[in-house]
C-alpha positions in Angstrom: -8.3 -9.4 -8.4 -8.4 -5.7 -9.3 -4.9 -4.1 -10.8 -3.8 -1.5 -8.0 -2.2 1.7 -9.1 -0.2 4.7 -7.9 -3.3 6.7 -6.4 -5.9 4.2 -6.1 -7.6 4.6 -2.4 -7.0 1.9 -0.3 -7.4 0.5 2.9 -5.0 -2.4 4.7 -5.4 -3.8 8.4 -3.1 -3.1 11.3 -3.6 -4.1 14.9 -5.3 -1.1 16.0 -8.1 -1.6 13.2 -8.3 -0.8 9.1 -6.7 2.1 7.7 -7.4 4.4 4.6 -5.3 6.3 2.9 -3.6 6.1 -0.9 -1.1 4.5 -2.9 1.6 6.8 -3.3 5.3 3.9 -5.1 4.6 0.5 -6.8 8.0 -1.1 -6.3 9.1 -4.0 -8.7 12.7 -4.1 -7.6 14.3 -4.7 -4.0 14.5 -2.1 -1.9 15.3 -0.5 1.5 12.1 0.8 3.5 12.6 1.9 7.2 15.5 -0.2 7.4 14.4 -3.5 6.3 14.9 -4.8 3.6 12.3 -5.4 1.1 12.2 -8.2 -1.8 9.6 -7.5 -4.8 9.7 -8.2 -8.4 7.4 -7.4 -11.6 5.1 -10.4 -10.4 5.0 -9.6 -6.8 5.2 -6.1 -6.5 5.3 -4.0 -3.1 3.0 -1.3 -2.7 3.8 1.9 -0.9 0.6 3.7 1.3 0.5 6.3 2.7 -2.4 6.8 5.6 -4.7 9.9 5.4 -5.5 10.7 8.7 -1.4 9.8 10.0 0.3 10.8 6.5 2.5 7.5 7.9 3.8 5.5 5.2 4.2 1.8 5.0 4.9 -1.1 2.2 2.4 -3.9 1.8 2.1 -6.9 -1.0 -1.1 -6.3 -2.9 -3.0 -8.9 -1.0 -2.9 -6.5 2.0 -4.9 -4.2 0.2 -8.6 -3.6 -0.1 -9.1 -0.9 -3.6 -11.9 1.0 -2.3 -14.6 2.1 -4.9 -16.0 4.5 -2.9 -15.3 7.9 -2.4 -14.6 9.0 1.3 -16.5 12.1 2.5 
């Protein structure tokens, strides 16, 4: 699997179809996102994304992630 990194493009799956946008936090520690509690470490780290078109952000576990390799137009 690819390393992902603070500003590698990404896109992730939600119900209403695959979003792009950006990583923006790699989190190695636990910690509170909108209001839940969220457990990561060094070796499970949790990923905050932010989406282009909404600007919404939201954590996901690296496996959630596609790195895309393109460049969106």
């Amino acid at each position: 699997m690819t390393e992902l990194r603070v500003g590698d493009r990404v896109s992730w799956a939600t119900p209403q179809g695959r979003i792009r946008g950006r990583i923006v936090d790699r989190c190695t520690h636990p910690f509170e996102f909108a209001g839940r509690s969220i457990s990561a470490s060094a070796l499970k780290p949790v990923f905050i994304v932010q989406s282009d078109a909404s600007q919404v952000k939201a954590a996901h576990r690296a496996p959630a992630l596609r790195k895309l390799t393109r460049p969106v137009h």
